[in-house]
C-alpha positions as CSV (number, residue, x, y, z in Angstrom):
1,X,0.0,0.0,0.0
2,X,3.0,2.6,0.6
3,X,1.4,4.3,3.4
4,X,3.5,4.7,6.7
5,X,2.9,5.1,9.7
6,X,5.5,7.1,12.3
7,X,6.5,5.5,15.7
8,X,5.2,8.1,17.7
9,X,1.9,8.9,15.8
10,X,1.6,4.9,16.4
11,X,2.4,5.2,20.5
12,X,-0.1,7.7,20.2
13,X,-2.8,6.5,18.9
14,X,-2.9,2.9,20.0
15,X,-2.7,5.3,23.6
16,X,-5.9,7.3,22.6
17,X,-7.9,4.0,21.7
18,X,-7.1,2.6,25.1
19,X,-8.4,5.1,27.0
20,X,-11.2,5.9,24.7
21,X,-14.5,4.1,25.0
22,X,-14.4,2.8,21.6
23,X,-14.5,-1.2,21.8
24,X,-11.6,-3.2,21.0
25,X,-10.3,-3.4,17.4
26,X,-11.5,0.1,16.8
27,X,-9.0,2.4,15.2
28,X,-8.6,5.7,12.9
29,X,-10.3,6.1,9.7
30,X,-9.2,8.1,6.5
31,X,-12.2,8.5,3.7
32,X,-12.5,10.7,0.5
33,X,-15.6,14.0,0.9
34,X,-16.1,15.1,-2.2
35,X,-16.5,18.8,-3.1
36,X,-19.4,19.0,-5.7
37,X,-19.3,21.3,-8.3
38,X,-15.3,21.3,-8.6
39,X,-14.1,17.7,-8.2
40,X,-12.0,18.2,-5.3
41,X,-11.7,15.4,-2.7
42,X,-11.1,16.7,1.3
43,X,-9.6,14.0,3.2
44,X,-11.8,13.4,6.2
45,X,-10.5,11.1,9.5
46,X,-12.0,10.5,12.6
47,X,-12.0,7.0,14.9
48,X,-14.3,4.1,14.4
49,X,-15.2,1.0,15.8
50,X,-14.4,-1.0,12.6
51,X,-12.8,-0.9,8.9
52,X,-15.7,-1.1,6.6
53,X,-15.4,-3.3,3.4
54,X,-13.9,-0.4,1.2
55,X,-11.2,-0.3,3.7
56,X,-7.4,-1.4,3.4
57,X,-6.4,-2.1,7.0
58,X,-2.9,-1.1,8.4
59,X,-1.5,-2.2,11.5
60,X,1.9,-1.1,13.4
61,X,2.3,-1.2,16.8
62,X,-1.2,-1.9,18.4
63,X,-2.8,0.8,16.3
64,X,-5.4,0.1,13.5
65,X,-5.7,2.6,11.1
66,X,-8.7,2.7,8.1
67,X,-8.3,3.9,4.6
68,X,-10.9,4.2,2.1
69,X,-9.5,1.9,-1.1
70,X,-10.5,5.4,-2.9
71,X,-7.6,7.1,-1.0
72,X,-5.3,4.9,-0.8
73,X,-3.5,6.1,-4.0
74,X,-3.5,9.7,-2.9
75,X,-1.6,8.4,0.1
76,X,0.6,6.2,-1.8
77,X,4.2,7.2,-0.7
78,X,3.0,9.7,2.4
79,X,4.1,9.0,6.2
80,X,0.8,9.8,8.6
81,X,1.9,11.7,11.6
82,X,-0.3,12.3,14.7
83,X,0.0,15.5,17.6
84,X,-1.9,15.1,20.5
85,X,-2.0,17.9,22.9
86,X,-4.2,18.8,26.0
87,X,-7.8,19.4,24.0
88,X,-6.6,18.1,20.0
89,X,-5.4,15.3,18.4
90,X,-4.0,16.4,15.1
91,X,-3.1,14.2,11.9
92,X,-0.1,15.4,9.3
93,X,0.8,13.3,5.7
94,X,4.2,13.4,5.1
95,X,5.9,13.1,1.8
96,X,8.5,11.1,3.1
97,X,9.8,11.1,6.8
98,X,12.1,8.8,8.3
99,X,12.3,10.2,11.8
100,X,9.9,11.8,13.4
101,X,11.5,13.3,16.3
102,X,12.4,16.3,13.7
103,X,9.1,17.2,13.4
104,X,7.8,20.7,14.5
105,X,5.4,19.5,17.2
């Protein structure tokens, strides 16, 4: 699939699923919103309970993440970073990263 995943955004997002109350096997979900008019696509993500059938599943680290097949070549070659802070949780694609202790956050 081509789609990485960093070490920390990893630690902490199989750390937000724990202490979420989202049942076991849950995880982070990327899908396509399309803009009408214009053909744009916005990349949408939030947390859900399960992959659906359109999903490709990736797993690193204890933490599950979604992508809609749709997407998946959009985020062919990209490294998905996460933030997390006291109120937000924030999600970063990459071109290519290979250490993410460089990063600005």
């Amino acid at each position: 699939m081509g789609i990485e995943l960093t070490d920390t955004a990893a630690h902490i997002l199989a750390t937000h699923l724990s202490e979420s109350l989202l049942p076991s096997g849950s995880g982070l979900r990327i899908w396509a919103n399309h803009i009408e008019g214009d053909g744009r696509v916005q990349l949408r993500w939030g947390f859900v309970e399960g992959p659906t059938p359109a999903d490709e599943v990736i797993e690193e680290h204890a933490a599950r993440i979604f992508v809609d097949r749709e997407v998946v070549p959009l985020l062919a070659g990209k490294t998905i970073a996460l933030h997390r802070d006291d109120e937000r949780l924030g999600l970063v694609l990459i071109d290519a990263w290979t250490d993410d202790s460089d990063l600005p956050f």
